[in-house]
Each structure stands twice: as structure tokens, then as C-alpha cells.
N, C-alpha and C positions, 0 to 999 in steps of 0.2 A: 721585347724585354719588359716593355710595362705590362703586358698582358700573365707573365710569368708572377712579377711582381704583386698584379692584383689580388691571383690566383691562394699565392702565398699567404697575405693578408688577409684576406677572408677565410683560408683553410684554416691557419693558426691561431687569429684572435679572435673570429667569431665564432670561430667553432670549438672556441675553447669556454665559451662563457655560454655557448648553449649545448646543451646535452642531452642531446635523444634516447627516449628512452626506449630500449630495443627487448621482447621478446625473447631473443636466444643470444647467449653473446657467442665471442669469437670461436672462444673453446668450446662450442656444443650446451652448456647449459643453460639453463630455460630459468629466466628470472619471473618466475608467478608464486603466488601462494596463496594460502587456501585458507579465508577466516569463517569464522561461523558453525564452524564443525561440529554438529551433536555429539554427544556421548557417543551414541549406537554405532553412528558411522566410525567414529574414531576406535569400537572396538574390534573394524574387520580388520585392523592392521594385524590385531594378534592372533586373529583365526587363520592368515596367512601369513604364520611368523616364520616359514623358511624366506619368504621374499622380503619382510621387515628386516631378518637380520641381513641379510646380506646387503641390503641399502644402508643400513650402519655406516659410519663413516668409522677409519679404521680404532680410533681412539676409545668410539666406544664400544666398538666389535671385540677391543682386547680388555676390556674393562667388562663386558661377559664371558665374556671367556675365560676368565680368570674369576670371576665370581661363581659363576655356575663349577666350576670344578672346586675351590674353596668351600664356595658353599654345600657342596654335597657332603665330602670329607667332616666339615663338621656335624653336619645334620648326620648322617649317622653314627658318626665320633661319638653326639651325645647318645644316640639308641642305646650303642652298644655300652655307656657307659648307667644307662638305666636299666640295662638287662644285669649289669655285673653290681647292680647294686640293690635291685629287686632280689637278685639271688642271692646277696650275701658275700659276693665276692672281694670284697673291699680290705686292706687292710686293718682299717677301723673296728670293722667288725669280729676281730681277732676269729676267722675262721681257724677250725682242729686241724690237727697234720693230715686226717685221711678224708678229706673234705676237697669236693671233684670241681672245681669251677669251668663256667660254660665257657669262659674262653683264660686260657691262660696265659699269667701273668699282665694281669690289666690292675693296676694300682691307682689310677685318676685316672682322669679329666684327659689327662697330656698322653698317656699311655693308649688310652682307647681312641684319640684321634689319629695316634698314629697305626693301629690298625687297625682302622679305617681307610688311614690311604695305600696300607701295604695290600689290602684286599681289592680296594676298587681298579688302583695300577698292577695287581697281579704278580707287584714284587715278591712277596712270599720270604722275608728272610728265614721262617724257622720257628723263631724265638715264642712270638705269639699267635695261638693255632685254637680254633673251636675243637672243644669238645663232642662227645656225644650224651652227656650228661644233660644238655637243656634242648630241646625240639623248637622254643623260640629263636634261642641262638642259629640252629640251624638255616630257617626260615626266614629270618633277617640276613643269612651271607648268602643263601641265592636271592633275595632280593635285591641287596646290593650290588651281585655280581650283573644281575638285567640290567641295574639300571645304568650303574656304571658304564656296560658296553655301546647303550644308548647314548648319554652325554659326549662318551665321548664320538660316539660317530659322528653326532647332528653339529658336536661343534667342531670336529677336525673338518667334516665334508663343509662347512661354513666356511672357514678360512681359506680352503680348497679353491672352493668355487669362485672366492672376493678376489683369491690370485689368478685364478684364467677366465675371467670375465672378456667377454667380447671387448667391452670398452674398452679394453688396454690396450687392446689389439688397434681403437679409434685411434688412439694416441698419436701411432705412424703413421696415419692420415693427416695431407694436412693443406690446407688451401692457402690461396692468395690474398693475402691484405687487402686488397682492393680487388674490385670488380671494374672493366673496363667498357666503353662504346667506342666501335672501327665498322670501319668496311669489312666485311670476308665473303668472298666468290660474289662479290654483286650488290651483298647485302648488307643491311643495317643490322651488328650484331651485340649484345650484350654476351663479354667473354670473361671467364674465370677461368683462374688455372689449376688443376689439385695435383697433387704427387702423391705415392705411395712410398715411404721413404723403407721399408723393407724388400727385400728381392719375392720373399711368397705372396701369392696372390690372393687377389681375392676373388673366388668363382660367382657366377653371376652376379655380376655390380651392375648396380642401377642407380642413376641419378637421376633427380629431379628435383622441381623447387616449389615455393608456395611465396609469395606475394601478399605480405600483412599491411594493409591499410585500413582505417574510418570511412565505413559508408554511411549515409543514407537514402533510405529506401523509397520511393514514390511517396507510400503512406507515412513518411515521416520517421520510420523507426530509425535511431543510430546503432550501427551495427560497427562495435571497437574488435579489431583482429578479425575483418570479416577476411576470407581465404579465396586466393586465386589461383589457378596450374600454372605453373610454368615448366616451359617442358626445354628441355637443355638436352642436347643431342652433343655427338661428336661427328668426323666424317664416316667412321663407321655405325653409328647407329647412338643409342642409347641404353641401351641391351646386352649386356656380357660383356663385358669393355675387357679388351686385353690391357689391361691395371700395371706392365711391369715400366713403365715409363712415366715423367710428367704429362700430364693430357690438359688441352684447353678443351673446356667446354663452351656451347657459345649457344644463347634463346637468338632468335631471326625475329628481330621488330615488322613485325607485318602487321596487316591493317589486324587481326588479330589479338596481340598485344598488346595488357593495359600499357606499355613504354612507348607507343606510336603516335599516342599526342601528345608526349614531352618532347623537350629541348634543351641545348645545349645551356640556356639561359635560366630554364624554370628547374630545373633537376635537381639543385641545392634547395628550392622552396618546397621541394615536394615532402610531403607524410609519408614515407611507405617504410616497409625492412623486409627486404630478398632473404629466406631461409632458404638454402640449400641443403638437400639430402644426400648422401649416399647411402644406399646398401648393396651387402655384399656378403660371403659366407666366409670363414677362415679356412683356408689349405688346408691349413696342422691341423685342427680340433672340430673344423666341422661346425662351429659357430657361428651365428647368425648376427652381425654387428649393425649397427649403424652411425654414419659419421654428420655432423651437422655443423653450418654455420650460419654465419648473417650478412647481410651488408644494408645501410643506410644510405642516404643517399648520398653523405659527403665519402662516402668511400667507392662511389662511380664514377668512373673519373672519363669523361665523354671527348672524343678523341685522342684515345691510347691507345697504345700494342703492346704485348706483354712480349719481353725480349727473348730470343731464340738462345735455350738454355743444353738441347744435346747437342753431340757433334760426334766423331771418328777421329780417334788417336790414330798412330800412323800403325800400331801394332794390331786394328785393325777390330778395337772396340768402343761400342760407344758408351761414351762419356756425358755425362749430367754434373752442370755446373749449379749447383742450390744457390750460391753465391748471386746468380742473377734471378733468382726463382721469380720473386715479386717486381722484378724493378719493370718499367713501362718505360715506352718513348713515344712523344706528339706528332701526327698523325693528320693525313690530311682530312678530313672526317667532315661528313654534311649537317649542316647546321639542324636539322630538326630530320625525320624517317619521315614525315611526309614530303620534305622539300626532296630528298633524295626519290621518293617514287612520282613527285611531280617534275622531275628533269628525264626520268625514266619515260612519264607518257610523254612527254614534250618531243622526245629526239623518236619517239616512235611515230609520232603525229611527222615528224619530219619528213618522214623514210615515205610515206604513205602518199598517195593523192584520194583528194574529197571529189566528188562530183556536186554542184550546185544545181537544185531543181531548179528553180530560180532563174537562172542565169538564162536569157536569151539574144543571140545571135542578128544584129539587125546591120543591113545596109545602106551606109548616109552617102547621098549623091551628091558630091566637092562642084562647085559654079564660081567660074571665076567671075569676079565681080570687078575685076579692077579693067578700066578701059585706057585702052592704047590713044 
């Protein structure tokens, strides 16, 4: 009970007044940023302005979107309103009844913007129609009409692509709050759990992790987010993971593993952040995603099981209970991966006999001394 109680205490109130700052957070995004930027480099965003816009966040993806299409309409609103007034076309100018204008019925400002947007969207009511009277006129509506079809492709295929982004697809991926230390088949394991909360799959899924800690280097150098593998298997592999169920994953603490000289005791003191990956491709689309998170260390929680969450209804399907997705239970668990593989040589040393070179074999001749 005190040991629950401890537990709590230091979970809640130290860990609420110190705050780790973590790399990637839960949700997959990556808290860095980038200062110092020259000009030059800050201009390749716009040489690669289909991946600029689509990283747009959507507010201001619709705030181009809506500029760039305003803004064409008038930009040529006014052309065409400088072609009908180069030409004479204008009320103002009291043109003669037999007097041919390049486009007609264009009266202002208001009139030529709007056909301008009857031409670029291909409405066509009618009303306002070029002539063949100006060769400029002409050569400004297929202008218009290219450019037109371009805006809008680059920015309909824009919005397109912002809605079947792989990432939406991370969305229904989703892991466990905590990462856990247990026994499994023998061993010392570091276990997460993830789901796939859709029924389609995901074709060659692969997971794997990286290990963010502060080194330094013999020669002194500090290396901040220096990267380690971590390699997280299932019991079928790691490699094409059949995805349609919850899966624990679990790293095997071997002499291997930077987690092999920790312990139960020092693993809240410890610096590190666990990133998990997944990848994997979309069923539907053929998309290449990837799902990410983190754990710190007060979210390893060293002697727990993550609870058994399928089961078989009686109608003879199985069932996934989310409800227990992330919950754990305490476990009987060895206090440090070394102590558990030094009880491991211990009971082998057991089973075993030594021969002593040493050891010789001598015969002592017993004399009774006691007289009768």
C-alpha cells in the first residue's frame, strides 16, 4: 500500500513541477525549430511550392485559395477593363451607334470583373461575349482561358491531396500511454501496445525505435539527441505485421540494450525519450505513412502487464475491448536485467558440476591415543 502510495506521489507532484522536454510528442509531432535561416535557404520553400503548400495549415491553405482565385478575376477584370477603354469602349466616351467594341457590353470596372469570372469559370451566360473586332481582346481570353485552367488545377489537386494525405490515415493508429518493463518467454522486456483502430490494413508495416539521449564523447564532444536502434519485434517478426488486431510489441533488455544497466530504482532519474516508428503503406490508396510517438521515462512504468484486451463472443467472433487498451497491472518483475540474468548464471552454475585442479586426494592414518 505505501509502495502504491509512494508511487503516486512522486508520479503526480514531481512530475508535475518538472517537465521533460521531449522531441516528438504523443501525437507524432516533432517540437524543433529552425532559427537563423538566410534569405537563400528560405527561398527553396518556394521553388518547391507544391510541398510548401500542402504543409499549409488549413486556414491558410483556404486563405490561398481563395486569394489566388479572387486575385486572378480581378487581375484580369482590370485587363480587360484597360482593353475597353484603350479602345473607346466606355460609356464616357459616347461611342457612335455603328461602333464594334471588343467585348460587349462592358460599362466599368464592375462589368469587366465580372466577365472575367464568367470566362475564367466557363460560365458563359451570353450577355458578355468578345468580339472579333480587337486581336488584343482575342489574345487576352486564351490567355486567360490557360491560365485559368492551371489555378484551378494546382489549387483544386492542393486541397485534394491536404484531404488524402497518408497522415490522416496516422490518425487511426494509435499507441499506448505508457510503455511497460515484465518478463516475457524468459526475458527482460520493454512492451508497448499499438492498435489499428480501422479494419483495412496496413501492407508491409514495420516498426522500429530510436533512443534520444545526451552523450558525451571520449574527446569531450556533447552530442544533444545523439540516436540509438532500438529494435521492437513481435512474436512473429517485425516485418509485415498482420495489423488487423492490437499488437504488443516488446525490445528484449539484453546485454545489448542501452536499458540493461538500468533499474527499477534509477529509471525515473534517467534522460532519455523512446521514439517509436511505424511504417506501413495504405490498402485503399497505396500510400506510404508513417506513425510516430514518444515515451519518457516517467511513462515506463517497470513491473507491468498491459491487460488482455481480445477475446471470442459466443457467436464465435472476436472482440476488442479499447476500454482496457492502455490500462496495466503489477507484476512480479526482477529488480534490475542484470540481476535477472545473474540468477539465470546462478541456477545454471547449479545444474552443473566444477572439477578442481587443485583439489588433492590424501590419506590420514587415525592412532588411538587414549590408553586403557
Amino acid at each position: 500500500m505505501f509502495k502504491h502510495l509512494r508511487k503516486w506521489f512522486v508520479t503526480h507532484i514531481f512530475g508535475r513541477s518538472r517537465q521533460r522536454a521531449r522531441l516528438v510528442s504523443k501525437d507524432g509531432r516533432c517540437n524543433i525549430e529552425f532559427g537563423n535561416v538566410d534569405a537563400q535557404s528560405r527561398f527553396i520553400f518556394f521553388v518547391d511550392i507544391w510541398t510548401t503548400v500542402l504543409d499549409l495549415k488549413w486556414r491558410y491553405k483556404m486563405t490561398v485559395f481563395i486569394t489566388a482565385f479572387l486575385g486572378s478575376w480581378f487581375l484580369f477584370g482590370l485587363l480587360w477593363y484597360v482593353v475597353a477603354y484603350v479602345h473607346k469602349d466606355l460609356p464616357e466616351f459616347y461611342p457612335p451607334g455603328n461602333h464594334t467594341p471588343c467585348v460587349e457590353n462592358i460599362n466599368g470596372m464592375t462589368s469587366a470583373f465580372l466577365f472575367s469570372l464568367e470566362t475564367q469559370v466557363t460560365i458563359g451566360y451570353g450577355f458578355r461575349f468578345v468580339t472579333e473586332q480587337c486581336t488584343t481582346a482575342i489574345f487576352l481570353l486564351i490567355f486567360q482561358s490557360i491560365l485559368g485552367v492551371i489555378v484551378n488545377s494546382f489549387m483544386c489537386g492542393a486541397i485534394l491531396a491536404k484531404i488524402s494525405r497518408p497522415k490522416k490515415r496516422a490518425k487511426t493508429i494509435t499507441f499506448s500511454k505508457n510503455a511497460v518493463i515484465s518478463k516475457r518467454g524468459g526475458k527482460l522486456c520493454l512492451l508497448i501496445r499499438v492498435a489499428n483502430l480501422r479494419k483495412s490494413l496496413l501492407i508491409g508495416s514495420h516498426i522500429y525505435g530510436k533512443l534520444l539521449k545526451t552523450t558525451i564523447t571520449p574527446e569531450g564532444e556533447t552530442i544533444i539527441l545523439d540516436q540509438t536502434n532500438i529494435n521492437f519485434i513481435v512474436d512473429a517478426g517485425n516485418e509485415n505485421l498482420f495489423f488487423i488486431s492490437p499488437l504488443t510489441i516488446y525490445h528484449v533488455i539484453d546485454h545489448n540494450s542501452p536499458f540493461f544497466h538500468m533499474a527499477a530504482e534509477t529509471l525515473p532519474q534517467q534522460e532519455f525519450e523512446l521514439v517509436v516508428f511505424l511504417d506501413g503503406t495504405v490498402e485503399s490508396t497505396s500510400a506510404t505513412c508513417q506513425v510516430r510517438t514518444s515515451y519518457v521515462p516517467e511513462e515506463v512504468l517497470w513491473g507491468y502487464r498491459f491487460v488482455p484486451i481480445v477475446s471470442k463472443t459466443k457467436e464465435g467472433k472476436y472482440r476488442v475491448d479499447f476500454h482496457n487498451f492502455g490500462k496495466t497491472v503489477e507484476v512480479e518483475t526482477p529488480h534490475c536485467a542484470l540481476c535477472l540474468y545473474n540468477e539465470k548464471d546462478a541456477r545454471a552454475r547449479m545444474k552443473r558440476g566444477y572439477d578442481n585442479p587443485n583439489f588433492v586426494l590424501s590419506e590420514v592414518d587415525e592412532t588411538d591415543d587414549t590408553q586403557m
